[in-house]
N, C-alpha and C positions, 0 to 999 in steps of 0.2 A: 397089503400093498398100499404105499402111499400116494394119492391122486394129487398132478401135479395142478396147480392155482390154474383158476380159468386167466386166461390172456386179458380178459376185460370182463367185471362184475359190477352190474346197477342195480341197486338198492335203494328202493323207495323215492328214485329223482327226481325233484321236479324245479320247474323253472319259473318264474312267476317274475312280473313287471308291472310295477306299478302304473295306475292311468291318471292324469289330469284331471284335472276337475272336478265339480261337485260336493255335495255336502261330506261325504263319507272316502274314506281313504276308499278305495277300490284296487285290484291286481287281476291280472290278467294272468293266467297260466298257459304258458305256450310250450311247454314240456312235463308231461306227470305220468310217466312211464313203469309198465309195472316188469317185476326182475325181470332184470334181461342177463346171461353170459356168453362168451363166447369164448370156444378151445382155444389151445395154444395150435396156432398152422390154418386155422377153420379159414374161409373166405366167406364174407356174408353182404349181401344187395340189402340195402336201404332201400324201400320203395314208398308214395308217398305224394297224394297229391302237393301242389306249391302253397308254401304258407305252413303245414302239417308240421312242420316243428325239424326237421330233417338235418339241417344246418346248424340249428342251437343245437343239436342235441350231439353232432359232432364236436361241435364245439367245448362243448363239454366235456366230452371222453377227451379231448384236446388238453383240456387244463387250459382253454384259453379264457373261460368264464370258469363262474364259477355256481354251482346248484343252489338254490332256494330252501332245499332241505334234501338228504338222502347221502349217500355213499357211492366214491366211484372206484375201482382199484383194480388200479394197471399192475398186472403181475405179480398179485397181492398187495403191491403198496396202494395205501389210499391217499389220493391226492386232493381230495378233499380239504383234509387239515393242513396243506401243506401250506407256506406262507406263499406268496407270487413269485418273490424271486426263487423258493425250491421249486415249483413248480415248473416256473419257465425252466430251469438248468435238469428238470426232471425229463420235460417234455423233447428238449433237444437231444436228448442222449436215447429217448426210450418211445418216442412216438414221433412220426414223418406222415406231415397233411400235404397231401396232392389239392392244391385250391384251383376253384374253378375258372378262377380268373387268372389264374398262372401269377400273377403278383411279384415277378421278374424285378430286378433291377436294372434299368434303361441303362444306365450307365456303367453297368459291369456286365464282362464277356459271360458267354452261354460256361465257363470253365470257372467262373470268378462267381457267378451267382449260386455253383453249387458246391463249392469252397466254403464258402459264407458260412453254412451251420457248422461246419467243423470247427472255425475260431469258439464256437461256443461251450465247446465241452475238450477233454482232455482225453475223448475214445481212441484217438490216432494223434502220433506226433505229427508237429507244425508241418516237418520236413515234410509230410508223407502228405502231404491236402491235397499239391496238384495230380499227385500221381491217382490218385485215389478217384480224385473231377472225373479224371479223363480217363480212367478204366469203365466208370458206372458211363457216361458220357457216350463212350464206343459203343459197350454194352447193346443203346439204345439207338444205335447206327450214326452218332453228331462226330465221330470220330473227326471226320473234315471240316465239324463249325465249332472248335474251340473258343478262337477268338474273335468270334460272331457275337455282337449286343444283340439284344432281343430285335431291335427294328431290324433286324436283316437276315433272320427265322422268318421261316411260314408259321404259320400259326402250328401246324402239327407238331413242329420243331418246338417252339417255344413249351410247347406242352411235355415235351419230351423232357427237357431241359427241369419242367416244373417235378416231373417225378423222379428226375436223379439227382433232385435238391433232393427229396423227401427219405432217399435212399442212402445219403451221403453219411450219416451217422451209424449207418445197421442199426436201424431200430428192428426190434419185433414187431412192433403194430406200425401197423400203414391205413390213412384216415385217407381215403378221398372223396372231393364232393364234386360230384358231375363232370369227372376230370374230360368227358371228351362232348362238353353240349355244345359250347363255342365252334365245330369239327363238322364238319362234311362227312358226310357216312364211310364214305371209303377210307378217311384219314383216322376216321373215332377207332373203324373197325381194326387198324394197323396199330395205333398207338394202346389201344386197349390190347390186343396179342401180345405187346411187347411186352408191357407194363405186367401181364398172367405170367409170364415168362419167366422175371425177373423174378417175382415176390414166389413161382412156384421151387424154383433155383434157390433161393437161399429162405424159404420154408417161414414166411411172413405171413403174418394173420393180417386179415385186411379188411377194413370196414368200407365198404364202396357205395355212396347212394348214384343211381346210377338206372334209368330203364332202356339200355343199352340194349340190343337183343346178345350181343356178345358177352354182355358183363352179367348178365343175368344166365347165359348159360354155364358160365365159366362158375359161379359160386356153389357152395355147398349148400346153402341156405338163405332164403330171402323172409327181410323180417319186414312189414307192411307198417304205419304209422297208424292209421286203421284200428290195428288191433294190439299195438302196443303201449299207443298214448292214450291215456286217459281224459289227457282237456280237451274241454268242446267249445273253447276259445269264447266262452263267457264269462265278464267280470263277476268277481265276486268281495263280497267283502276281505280286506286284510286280514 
């Protein structure tokens, strides 16, 4: 029987930035993580003191950087080798980052900002975008703030809005990074049930860093930085 590709495979990754100064080149590793996979449908908590590499390393699986050395591959493709612009038209069709700053556009309605990823790929005809907003939109209860910009959302709102951008495409994997720290306990606790809801309904693998008591009970698996990453954030020689 044939075992279907893990949802997300890392392979030897690491991250390394070079440092200023001094006689000798020097780099700094702020991601050298040893294999990591996860299933196709799995949910998994990120956990992690700040600084621990958490972010790059989403970012990573993101295809928004790119590895220092290693292998990453989304649903067997390795995106790795891929050039930037396959990447980016990879990442819009096949991965949705919930960011923690919600990263909205002020000047486009809560309808119009999660419209946007669909211009960039060719998953759903033109025709079909606004219908599409404002079904994931309702979904998440904004049924009545379509044509609300971000300044006229609550913040819970606006968060709402961030993860039916990340949903607009149907990707399989869903990246978020501390989608509810900006949130008041009682609104993290609501937009986080929403957000399980959603990704348990149409059966998304989801990488959450997050020490939410909610998001942490909601996953299958919680992987620690701790015991995943290997830099102990000392330069070393190039």
């Amino acid at each position: 029987m044939k075992h279907a590709a893990p949802a997300v495979a890392l392979r030897g990754v690491r991250k390394a930035f070079p440092l200023a100064g001094g006689e000798r080149l020097e780099v700094l590793d702020v991601v050298d993580v040893v294999d990591v996979e996860l299933a196709p449908g799995s949910w998994t908590a990120l956990n992690g003191r700040s600084g621990s590499g958490k972010t790059t390393l989403l970012n990573l699986i993101a295809g928004i950087s790119r590895p220092t050395a290693g292998t990453i591959t989304i649903g067997g493709d390795d995106i790795v080798t891929m050039t930037q612009a396959r990447r980016d038209a990879f990442r819009a069709r096949h991965v949705g980052y919930v960011f923690q700053t919600f990263n909205l556009l002020s000047a486009f309605s809560a309808l119009e900002n999660v419209m946007l990823p669909m211009m960039f790929t060719d998953v759903r005809p033109r025709r079909e975008h606004r219908r599409r907003a404002a079904a994931i939109l309702s979904r998440l209860g904004l049924g009545a703030r379509l044509t609300h910009p971000p300044h006229r959302l609550s913040r819970g709102e606006q968060q709402r809005v961030a993860i039916a951008r990340a949903l607009a495409n149907d990707p399989p994997l869903i990246l978020a990074d501390e989608p509810c720290a900006s949130l008041d306990a009682h609104t993290a606790r609501e937009v986080l049930s929403e957000f399980w809801d959603v990704c348990r309904q149409d059966g998304k693998t989801v990488l959450v860093v997050s020490h939410e008591d909610a998001a942490l009970a909601a996953v299958h698996r919680v992987l620690d930085m701790s015991e995943i990453n290997r830099a102990d954030g000392q330069p070393r020689a190039a």
